[in-house]
Structure formats: C-alpha cells, structure tokens
PDB file of N, H, CA, C and O in Angstrom:
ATOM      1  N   UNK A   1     -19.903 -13.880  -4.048  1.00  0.00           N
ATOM      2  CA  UNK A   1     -20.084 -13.794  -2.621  1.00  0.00           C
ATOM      3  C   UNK A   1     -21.052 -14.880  -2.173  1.00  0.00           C
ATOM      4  O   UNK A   1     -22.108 -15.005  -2.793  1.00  0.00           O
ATOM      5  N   UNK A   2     -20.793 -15.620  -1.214  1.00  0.00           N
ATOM      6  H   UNK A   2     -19.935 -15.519  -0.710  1.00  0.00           H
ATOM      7  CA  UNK A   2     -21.805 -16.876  -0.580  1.00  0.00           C
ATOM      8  C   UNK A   2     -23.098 -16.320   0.074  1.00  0.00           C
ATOM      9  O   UNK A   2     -24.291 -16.595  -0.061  1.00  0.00           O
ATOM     10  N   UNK A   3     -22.271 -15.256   0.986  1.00  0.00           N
ATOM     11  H   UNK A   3     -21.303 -15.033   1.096  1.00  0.00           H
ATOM     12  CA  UNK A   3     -23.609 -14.695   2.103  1.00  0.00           C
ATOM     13  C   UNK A   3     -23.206 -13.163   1.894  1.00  0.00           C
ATOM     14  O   UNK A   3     -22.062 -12.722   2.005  1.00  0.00           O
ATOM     15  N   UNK A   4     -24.467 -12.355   1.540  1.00  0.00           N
ATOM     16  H   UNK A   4     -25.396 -12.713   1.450  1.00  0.00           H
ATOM     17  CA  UNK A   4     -24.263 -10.763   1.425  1.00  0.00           C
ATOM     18  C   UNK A   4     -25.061 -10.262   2.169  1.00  0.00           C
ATOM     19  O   UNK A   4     -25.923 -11.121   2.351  1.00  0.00           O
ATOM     20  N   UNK A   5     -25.285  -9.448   2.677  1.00  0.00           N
ATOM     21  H   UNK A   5     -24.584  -8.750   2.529  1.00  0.00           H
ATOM     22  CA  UNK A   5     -25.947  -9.010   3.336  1.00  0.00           C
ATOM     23  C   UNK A   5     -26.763  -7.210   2.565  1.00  0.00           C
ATOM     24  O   UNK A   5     -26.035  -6.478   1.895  1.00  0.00           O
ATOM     25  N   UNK A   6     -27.642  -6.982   2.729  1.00  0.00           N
ATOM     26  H   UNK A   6     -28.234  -7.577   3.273  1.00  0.00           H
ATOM     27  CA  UNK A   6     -28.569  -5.693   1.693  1.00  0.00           C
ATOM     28  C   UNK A   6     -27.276  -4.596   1.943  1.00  0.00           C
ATOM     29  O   UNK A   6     -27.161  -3.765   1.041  1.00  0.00           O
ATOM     30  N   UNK A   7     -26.394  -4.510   2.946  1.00  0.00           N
ATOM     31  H   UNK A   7     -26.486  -5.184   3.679  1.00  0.00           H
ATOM     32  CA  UNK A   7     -25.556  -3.096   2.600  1.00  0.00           C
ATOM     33  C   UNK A   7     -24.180  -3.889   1.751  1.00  0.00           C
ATOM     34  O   UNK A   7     -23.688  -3.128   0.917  1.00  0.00           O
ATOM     35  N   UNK A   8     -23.751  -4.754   1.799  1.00  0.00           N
ATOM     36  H   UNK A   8     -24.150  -5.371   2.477  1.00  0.00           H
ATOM     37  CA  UNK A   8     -23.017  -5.471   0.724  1.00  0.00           C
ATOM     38  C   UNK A   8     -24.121  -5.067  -0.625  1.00  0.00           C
ATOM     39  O   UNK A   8     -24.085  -3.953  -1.147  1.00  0.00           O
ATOM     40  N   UNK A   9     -24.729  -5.755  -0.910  1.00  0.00           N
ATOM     41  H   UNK A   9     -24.758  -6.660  -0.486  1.00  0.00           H
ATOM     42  CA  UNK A   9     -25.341  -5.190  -2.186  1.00  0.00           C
ATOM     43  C   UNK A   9     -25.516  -4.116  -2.527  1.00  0.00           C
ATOM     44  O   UNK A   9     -25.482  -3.716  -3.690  1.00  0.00           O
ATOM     45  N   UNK A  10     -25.740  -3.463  -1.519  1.00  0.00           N
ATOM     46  H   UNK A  10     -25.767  -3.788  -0.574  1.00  0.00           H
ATOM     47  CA  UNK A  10     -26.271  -1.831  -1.817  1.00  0.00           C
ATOM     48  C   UNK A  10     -24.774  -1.002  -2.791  1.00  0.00           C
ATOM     49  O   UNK A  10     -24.761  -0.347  -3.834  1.00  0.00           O
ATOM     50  N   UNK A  11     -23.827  -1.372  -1.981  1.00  0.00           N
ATOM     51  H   UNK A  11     -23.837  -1.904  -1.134  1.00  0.00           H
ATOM     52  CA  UNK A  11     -22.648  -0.968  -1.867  1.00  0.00           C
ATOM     53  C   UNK A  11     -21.750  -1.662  -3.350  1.00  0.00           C
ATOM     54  O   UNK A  11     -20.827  -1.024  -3.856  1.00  0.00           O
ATOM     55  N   UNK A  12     -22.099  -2.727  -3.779  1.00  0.00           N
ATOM     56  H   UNK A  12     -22.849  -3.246  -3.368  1.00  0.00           H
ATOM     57  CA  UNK A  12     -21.458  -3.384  -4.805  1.00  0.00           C
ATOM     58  C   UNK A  12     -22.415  -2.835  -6.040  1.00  0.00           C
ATOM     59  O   UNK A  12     -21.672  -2.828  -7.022  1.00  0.00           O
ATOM     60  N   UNK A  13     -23.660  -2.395  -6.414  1.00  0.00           N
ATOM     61  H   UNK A  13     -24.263  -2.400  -5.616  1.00  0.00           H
ATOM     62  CA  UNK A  13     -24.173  -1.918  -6.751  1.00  0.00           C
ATOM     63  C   UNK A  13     -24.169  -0.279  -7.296  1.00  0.00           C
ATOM     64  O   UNK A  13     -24.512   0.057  -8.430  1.00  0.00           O
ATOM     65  N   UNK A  14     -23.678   0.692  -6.169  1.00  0.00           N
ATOM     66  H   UNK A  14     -23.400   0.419  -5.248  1.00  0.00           H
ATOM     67  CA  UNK A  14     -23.163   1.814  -6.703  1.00  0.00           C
ATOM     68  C   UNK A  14     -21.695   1.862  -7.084  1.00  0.00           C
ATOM     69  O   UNK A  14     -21.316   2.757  -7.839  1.00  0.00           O
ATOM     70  N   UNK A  15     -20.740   0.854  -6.557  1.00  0.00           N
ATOM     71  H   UNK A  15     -21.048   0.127  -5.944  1.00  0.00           H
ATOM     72  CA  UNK A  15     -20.011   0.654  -7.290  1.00  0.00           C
ATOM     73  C   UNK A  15     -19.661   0.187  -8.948  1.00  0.00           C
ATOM     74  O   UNK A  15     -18.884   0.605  -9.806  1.00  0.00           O
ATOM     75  N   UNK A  16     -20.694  -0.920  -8.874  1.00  0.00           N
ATOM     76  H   UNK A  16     -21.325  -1.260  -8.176  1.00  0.00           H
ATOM     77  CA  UNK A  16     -20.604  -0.954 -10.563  1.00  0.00           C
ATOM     78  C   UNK A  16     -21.304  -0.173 -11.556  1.00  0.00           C
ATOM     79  O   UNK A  16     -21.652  -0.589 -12.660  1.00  0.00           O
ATOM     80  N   UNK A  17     -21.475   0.918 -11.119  1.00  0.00           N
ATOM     81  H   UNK A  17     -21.192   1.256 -10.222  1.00  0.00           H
ATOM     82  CA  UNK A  17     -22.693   2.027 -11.947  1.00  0.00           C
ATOM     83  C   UNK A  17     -21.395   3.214 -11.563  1.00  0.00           C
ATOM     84  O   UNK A  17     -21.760   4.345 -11.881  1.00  0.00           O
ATOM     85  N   UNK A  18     -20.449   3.189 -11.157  1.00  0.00           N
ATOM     86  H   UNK A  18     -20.152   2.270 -10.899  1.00  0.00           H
ATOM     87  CA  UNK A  18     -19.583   4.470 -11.407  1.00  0.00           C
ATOM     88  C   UNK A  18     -18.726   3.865 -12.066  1.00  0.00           C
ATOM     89  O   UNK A  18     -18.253   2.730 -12.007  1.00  0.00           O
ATOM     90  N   UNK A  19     -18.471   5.280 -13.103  1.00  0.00           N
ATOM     91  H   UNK A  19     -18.854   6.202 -13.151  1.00  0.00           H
ATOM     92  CA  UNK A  19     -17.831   5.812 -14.050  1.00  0.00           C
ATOM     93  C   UNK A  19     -15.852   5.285 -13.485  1.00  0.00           C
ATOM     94  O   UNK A  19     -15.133   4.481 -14.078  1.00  0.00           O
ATOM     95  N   UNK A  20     -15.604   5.858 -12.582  1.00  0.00           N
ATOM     96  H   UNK A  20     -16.188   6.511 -12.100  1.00  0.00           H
ATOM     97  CA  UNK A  20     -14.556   5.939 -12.146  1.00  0.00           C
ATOM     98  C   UNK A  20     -13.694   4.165 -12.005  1.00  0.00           C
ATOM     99  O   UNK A  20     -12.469   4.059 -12.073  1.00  0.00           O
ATOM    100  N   UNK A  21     -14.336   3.333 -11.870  1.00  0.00           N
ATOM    101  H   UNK A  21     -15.330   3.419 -11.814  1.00  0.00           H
ATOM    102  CA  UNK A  21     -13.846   2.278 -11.428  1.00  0.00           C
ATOM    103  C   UNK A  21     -13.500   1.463 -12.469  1.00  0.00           C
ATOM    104  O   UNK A  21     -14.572   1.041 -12.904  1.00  0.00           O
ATOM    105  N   UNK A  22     -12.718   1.063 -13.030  1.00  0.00           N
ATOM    106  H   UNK A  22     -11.848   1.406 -12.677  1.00  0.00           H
ATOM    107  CA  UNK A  22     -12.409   0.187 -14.194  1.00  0.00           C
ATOM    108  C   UNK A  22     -12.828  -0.936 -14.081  1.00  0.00           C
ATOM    109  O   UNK A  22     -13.684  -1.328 -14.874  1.00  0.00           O
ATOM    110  N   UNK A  23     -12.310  -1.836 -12.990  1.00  0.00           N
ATOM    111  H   UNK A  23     -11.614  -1.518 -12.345  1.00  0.00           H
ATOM    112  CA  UNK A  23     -12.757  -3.330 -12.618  1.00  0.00           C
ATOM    113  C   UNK A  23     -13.084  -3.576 -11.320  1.00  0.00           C
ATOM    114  O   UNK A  23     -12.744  -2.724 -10.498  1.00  0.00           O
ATOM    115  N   UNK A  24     -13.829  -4.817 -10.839  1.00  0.00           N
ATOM    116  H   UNK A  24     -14.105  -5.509 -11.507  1.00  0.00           H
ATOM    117  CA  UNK A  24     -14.001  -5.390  -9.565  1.00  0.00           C
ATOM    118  C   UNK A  24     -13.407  -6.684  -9.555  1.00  0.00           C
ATOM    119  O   UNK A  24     -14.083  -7.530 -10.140  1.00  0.00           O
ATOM    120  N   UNK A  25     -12.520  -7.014  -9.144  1.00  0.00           N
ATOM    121  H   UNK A  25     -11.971  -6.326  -8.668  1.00  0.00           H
ATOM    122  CA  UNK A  25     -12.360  -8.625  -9.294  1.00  0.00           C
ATOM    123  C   UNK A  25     -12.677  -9.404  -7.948  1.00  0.00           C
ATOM    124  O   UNK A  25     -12.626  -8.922  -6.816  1.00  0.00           O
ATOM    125  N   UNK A  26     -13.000 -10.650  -8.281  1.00  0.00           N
ATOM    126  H   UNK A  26     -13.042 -11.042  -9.200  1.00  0.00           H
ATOM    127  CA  UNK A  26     -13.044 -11.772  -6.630  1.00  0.00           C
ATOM    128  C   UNK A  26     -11.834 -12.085  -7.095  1.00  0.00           C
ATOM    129  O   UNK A  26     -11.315 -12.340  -8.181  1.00  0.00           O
ATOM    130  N   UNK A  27     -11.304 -11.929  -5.156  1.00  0.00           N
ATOM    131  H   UNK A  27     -11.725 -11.722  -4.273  1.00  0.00           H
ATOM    132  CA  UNK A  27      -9.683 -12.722  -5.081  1.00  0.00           C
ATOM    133  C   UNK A  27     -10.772 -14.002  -4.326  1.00  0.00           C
ATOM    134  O   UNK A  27     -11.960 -14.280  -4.487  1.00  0.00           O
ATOM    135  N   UNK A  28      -9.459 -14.672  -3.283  1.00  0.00           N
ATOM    136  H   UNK A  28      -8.494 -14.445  -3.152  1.00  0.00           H
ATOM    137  CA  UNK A  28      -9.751 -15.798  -2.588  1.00  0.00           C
ATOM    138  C   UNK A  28      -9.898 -14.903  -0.798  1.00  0.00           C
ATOM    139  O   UNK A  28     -10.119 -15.423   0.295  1.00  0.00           O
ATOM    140  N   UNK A  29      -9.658 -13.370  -1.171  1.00  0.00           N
ATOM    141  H   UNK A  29      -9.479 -12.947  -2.059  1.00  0.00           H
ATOM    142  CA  UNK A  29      -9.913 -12.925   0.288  1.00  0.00           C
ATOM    143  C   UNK A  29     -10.666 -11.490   0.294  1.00  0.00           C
ATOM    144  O   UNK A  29     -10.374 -10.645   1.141  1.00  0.00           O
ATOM    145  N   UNK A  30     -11.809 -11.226  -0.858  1.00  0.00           N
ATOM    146  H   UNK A  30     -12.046 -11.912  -1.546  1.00  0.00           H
ATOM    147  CA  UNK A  30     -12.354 -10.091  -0.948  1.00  0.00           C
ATOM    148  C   UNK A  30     -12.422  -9.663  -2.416  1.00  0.00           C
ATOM    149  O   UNK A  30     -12.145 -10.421  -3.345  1.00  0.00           O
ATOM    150  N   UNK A  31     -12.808  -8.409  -2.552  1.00  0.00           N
ATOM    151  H   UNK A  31     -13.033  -7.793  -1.797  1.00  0.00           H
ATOM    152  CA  UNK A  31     -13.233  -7.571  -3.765  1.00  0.00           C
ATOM    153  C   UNK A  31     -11.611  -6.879  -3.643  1.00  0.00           C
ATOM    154  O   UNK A  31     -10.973  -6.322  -2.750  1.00  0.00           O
ATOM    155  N   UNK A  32     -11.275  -7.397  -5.582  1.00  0.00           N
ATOM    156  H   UNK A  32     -11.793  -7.849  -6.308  1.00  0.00           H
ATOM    157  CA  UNK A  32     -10.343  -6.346  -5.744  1.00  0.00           C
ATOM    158  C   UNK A  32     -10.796  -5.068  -6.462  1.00  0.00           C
ATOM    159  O   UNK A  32     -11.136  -5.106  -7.644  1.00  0.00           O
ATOM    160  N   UNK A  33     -10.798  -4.097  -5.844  1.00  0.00           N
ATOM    161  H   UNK A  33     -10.522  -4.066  -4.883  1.00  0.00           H
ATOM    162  CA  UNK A  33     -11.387  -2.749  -6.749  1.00  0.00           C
ATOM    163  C   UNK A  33     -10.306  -1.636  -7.524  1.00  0.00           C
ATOM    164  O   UNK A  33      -9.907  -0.672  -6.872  1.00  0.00           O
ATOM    165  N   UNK A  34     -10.034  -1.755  -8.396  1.00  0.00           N
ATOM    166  H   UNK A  34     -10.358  -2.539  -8.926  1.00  0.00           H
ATOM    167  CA  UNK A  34      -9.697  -1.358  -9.579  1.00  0.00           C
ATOM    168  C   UNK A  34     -10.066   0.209 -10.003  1.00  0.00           C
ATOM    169  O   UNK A  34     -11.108   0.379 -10.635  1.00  0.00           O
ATOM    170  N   UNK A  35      -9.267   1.320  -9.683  1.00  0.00           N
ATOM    171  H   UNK A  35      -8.420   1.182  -9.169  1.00  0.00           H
ATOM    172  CA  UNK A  35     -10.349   2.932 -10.501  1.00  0.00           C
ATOM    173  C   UNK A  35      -9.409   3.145 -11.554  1.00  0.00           C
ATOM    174  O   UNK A  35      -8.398   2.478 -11.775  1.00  0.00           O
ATOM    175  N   UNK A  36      -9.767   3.982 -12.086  1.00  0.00           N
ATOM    176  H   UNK A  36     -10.587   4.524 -11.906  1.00  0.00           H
ATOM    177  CA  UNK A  36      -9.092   4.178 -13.681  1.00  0.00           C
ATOM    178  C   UNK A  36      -7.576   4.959 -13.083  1.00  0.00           C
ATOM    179  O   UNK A  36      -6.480   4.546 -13.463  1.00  0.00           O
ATOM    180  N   UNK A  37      -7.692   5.940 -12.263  1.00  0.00           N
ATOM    181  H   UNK A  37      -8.582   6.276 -11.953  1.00  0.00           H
ATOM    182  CA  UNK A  37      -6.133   6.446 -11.935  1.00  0.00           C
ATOM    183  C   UNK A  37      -5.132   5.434 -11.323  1.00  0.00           C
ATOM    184  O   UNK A  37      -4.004   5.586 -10.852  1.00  0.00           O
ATOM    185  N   UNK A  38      -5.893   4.397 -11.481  1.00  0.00           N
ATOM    186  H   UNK A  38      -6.809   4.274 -11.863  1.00  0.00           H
ATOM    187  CA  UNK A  38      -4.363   3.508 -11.510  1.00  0.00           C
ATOM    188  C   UNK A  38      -4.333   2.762  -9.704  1.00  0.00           C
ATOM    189  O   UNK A  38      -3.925   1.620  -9.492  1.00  0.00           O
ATOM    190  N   UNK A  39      -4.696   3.419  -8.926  1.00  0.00           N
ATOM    191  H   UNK A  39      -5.028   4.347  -9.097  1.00  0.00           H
ATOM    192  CA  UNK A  39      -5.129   3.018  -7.717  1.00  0.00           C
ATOM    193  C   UNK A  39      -5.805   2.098  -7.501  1.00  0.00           C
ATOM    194  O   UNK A  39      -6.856   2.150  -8.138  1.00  0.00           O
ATOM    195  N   UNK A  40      -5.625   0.620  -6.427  1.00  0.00           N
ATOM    196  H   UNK A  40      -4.771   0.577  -5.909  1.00  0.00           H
ATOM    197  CA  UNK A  40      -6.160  -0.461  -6.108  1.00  0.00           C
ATOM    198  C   UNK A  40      -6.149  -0.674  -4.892  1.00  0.00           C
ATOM    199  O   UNK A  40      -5.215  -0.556  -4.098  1.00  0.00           O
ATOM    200  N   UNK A  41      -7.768  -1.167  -4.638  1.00  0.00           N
ATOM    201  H   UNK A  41      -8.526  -1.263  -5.283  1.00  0.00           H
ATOM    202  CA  UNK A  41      -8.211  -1.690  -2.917  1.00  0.00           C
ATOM    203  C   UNK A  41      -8.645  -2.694  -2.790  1.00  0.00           C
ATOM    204  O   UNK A  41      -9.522  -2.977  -3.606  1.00  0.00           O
ATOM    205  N   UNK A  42      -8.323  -3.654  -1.836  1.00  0.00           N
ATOM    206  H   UNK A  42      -7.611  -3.423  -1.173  1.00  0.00           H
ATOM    207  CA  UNK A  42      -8.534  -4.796  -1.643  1.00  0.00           C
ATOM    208  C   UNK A  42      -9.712  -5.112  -0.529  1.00  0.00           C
ATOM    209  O   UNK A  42      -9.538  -5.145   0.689  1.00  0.00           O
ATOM    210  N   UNK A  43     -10.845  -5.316  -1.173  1.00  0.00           N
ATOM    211  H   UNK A  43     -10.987  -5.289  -2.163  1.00  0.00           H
ATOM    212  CA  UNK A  43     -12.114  -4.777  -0.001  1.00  0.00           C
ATOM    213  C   UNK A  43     -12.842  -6.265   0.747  1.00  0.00           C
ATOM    214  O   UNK A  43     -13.529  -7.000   0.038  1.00  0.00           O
ATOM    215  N   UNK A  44     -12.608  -6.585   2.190  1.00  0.00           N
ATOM    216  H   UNK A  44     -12.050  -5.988   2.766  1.00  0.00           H
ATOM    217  CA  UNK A  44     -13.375  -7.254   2.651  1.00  0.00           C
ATOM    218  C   UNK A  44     -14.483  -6.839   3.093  1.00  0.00           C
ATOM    219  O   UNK A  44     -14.454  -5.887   3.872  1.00  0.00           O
ATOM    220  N   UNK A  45     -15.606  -7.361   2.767  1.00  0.00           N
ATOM    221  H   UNK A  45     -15.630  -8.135   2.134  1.00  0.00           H
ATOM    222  CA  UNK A  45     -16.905  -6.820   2.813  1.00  0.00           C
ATOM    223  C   UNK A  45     -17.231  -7.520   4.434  1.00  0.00           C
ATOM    224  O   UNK A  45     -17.353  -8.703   4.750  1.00  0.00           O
ATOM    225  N   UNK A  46     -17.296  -6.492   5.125  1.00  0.00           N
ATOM    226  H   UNK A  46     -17.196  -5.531   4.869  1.00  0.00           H
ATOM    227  CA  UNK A  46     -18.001  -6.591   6.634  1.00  0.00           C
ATOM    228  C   UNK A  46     -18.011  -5.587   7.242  1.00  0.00           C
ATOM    229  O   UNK A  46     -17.421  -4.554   6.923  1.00  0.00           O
ATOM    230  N   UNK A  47     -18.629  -5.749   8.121  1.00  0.00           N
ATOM    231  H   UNK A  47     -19.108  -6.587   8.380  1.00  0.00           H
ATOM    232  CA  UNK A  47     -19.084  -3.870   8.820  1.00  0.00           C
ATOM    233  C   UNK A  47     -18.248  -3.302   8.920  1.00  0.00           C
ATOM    234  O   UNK A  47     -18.203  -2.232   8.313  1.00  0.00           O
ATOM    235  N   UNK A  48     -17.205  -3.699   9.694  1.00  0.00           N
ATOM    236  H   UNK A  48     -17.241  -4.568  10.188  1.00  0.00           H
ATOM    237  CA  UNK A  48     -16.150  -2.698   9.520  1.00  0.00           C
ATOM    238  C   UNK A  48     -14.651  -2.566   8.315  1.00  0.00           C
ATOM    239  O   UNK A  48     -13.454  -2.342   8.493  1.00  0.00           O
ATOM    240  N   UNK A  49     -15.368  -2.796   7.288  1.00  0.00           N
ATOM    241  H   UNK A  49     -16.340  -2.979   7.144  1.00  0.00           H
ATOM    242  CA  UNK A  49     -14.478  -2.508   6.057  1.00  0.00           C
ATOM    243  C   UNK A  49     -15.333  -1.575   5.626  1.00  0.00           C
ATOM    244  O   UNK A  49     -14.862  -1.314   4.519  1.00  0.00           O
ATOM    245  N   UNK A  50     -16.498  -0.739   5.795  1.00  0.00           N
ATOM    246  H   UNK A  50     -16.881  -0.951   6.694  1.00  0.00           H
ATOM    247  CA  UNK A  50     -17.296   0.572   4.832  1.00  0.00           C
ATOM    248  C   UNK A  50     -16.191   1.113   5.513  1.00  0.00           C
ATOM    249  O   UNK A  50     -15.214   0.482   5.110  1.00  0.00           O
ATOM    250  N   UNK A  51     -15.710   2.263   6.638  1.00  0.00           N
ATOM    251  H   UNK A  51     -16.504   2.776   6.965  1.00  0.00           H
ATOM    252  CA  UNK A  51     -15.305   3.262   6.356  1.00  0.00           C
ATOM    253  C   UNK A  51     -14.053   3.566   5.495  1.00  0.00           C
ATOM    254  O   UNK A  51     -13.789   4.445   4.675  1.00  0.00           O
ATOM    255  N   UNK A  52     -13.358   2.456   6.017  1.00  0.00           N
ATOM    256  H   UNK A  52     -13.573   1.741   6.683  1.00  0.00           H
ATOM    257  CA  UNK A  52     -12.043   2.415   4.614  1.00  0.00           C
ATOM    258  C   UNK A  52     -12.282   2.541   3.325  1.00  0.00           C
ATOM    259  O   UNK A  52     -11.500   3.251   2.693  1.00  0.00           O
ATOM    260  N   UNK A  53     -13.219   2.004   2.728  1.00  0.00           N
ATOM    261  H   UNK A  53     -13.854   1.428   3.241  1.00  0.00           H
ATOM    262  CA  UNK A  53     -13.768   1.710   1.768  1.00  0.00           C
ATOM    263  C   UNK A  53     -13.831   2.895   1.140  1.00  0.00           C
ATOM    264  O   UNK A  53     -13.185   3.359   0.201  1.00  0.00           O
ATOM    265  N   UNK A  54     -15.045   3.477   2.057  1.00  0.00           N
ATOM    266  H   UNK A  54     -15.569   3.100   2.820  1.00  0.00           H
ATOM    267  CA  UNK A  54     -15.757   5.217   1.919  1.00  0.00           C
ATOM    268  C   UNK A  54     -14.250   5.984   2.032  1.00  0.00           C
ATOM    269  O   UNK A  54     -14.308   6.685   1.022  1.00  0.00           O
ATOM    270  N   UNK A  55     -13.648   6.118   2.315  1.00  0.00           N
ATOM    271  H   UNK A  55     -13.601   5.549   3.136  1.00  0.00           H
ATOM    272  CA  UNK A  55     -12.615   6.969   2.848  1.00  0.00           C
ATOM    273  C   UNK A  55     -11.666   6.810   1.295  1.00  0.00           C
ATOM    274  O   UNK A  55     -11.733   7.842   0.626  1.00  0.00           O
ATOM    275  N   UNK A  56     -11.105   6.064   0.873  1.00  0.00           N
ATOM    276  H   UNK A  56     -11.050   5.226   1.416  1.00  0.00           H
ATOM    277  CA  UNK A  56     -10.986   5.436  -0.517  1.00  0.00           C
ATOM    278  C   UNK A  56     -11.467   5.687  -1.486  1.00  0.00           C
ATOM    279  O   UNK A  56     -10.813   6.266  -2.353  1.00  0.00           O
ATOM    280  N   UNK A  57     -12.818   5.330  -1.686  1.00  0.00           N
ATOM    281  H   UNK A  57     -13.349   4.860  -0.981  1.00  0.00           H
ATOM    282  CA  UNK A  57     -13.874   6.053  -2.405  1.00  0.00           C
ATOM    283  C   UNK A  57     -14.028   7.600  -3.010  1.00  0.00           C
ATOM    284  O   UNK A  57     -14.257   8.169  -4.077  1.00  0.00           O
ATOM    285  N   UNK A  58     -13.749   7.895  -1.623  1.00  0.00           N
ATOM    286  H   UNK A  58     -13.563   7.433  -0.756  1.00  0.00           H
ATOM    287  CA  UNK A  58     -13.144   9.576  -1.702  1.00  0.00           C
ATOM    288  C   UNK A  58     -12.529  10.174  -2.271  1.00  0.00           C
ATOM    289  O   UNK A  58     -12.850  11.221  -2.833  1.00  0.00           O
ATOM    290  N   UNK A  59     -11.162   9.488  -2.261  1.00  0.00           N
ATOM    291  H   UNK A  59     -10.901   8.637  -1.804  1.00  0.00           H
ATOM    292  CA  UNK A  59     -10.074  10.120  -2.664  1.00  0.00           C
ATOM    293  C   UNK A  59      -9.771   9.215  -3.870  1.00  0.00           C
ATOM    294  O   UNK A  59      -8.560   9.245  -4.088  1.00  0.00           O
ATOM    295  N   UNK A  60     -10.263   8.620  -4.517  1.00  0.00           N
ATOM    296  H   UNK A  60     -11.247   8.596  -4.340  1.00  0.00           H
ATOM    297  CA  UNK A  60     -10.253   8.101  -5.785  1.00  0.00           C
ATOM    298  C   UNK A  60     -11.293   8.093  -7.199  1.00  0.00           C
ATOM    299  O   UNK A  60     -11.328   7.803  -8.395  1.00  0.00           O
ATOM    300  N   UNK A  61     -11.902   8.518  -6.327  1.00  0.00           N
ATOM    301  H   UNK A  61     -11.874   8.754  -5.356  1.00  0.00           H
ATOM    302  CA  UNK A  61     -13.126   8.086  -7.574  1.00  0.00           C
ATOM    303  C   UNK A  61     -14.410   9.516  -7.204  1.00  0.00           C
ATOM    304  O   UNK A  61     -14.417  10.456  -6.409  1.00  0.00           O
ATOM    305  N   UNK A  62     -15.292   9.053  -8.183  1.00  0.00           N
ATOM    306  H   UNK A  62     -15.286   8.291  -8.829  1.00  0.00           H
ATOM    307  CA  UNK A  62     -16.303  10.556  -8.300  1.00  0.00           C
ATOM    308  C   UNK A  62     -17.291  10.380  -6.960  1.00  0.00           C
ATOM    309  O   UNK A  62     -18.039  11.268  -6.551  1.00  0.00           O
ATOM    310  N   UNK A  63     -17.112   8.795  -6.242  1.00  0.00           N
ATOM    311  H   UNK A  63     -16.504   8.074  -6.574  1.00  0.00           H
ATOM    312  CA  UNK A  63     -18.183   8.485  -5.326  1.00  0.00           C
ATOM    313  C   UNK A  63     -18.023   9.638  -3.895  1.00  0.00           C
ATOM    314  O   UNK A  63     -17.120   9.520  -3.067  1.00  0.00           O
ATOM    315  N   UNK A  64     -18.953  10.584  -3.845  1.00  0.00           N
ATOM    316  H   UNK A  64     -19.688  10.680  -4.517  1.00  0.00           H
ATOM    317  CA  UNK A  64     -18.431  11.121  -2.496  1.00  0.00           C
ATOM    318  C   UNK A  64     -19.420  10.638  -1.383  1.00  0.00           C
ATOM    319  O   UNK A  64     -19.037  10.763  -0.220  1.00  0.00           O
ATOM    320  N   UNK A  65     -20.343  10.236  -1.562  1.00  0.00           N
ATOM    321  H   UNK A  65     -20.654  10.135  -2.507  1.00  0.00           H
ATOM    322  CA  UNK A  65     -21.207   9.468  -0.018  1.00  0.00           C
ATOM    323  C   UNK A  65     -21.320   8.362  -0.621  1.00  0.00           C
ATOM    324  O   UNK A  65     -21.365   8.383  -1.851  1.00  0.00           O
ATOM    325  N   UNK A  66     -21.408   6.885   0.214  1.00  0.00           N
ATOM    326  H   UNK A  66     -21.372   6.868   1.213  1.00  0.00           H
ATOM    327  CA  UNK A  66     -21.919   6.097  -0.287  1.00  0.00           C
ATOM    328  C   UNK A  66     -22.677   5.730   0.590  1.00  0.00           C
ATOM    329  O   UNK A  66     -22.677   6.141   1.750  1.00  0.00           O
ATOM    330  N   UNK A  67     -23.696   4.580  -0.085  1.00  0.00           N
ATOM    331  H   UNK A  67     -23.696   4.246  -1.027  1.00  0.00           H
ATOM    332  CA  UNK A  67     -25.047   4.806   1.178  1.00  0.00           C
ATOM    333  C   UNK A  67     -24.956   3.073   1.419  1.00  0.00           C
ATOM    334  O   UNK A  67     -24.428   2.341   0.582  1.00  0.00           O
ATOM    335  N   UNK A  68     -25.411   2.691   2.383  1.00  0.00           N
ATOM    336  H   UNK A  68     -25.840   3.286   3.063  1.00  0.00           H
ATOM    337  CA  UNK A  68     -25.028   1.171   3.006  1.00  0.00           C
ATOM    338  C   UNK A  68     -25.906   0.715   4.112  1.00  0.00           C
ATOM    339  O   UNK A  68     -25.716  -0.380   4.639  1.00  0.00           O
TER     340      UNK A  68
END
C-alpha cells in the first residue's frame, strides 16, 4: 500500500492475526482476501469499503466486530 491511513492498518492487522483467512494478496486494484471456506473478497481499502468488508467478515470468518 503507498498511502494507509491508522484504520487501514488497524484493519489489515486483525486480519492477519485471524485464524480463518488463508491469504491476503495485492492485486493492481486492492487486497485480495482469501478465508479457508473457500470464499474470496476483493477489498479496496477506503472509507467506504469497511462495511462490506465487515459484513463479509461476518459471514465468513470467526471476525465478528472489527474495529477501524
């Protein structure tokens, strides 16, 4: 990432500390996020990509709040 901002970090951070997520990859247009059930999100990091994100999060993985 060039420019992050503290809830980008915050947020890429409890992501790589759960269990649930297999991989993160950089494309050329965001975070590819990877969970072990086989499910994939393609995450542009800006204010309004948390609730998708969170909403995702949810229903995939063990993350149930995330903080940002």
């Amino acid at each position: 990432m060039k420019h992050s901002e503290s809830g980008i970090r915050k947020v890429m951070k409890q992501l790589k500390k759960c269990n649930d997520i297999q991989e993160i990859r950089e494309t050329a247009h965001g975070q590819m996020i990877l969970a072990k059930n086989g499910e994939q999100y393609l995450a542009h990091f800006s204010a309004k990509a948390f609730h998708p994100l969170r909403r995702w999060l949810k229903k995939n993985t063990s993350i149930k709040t995330l903080k940002f």
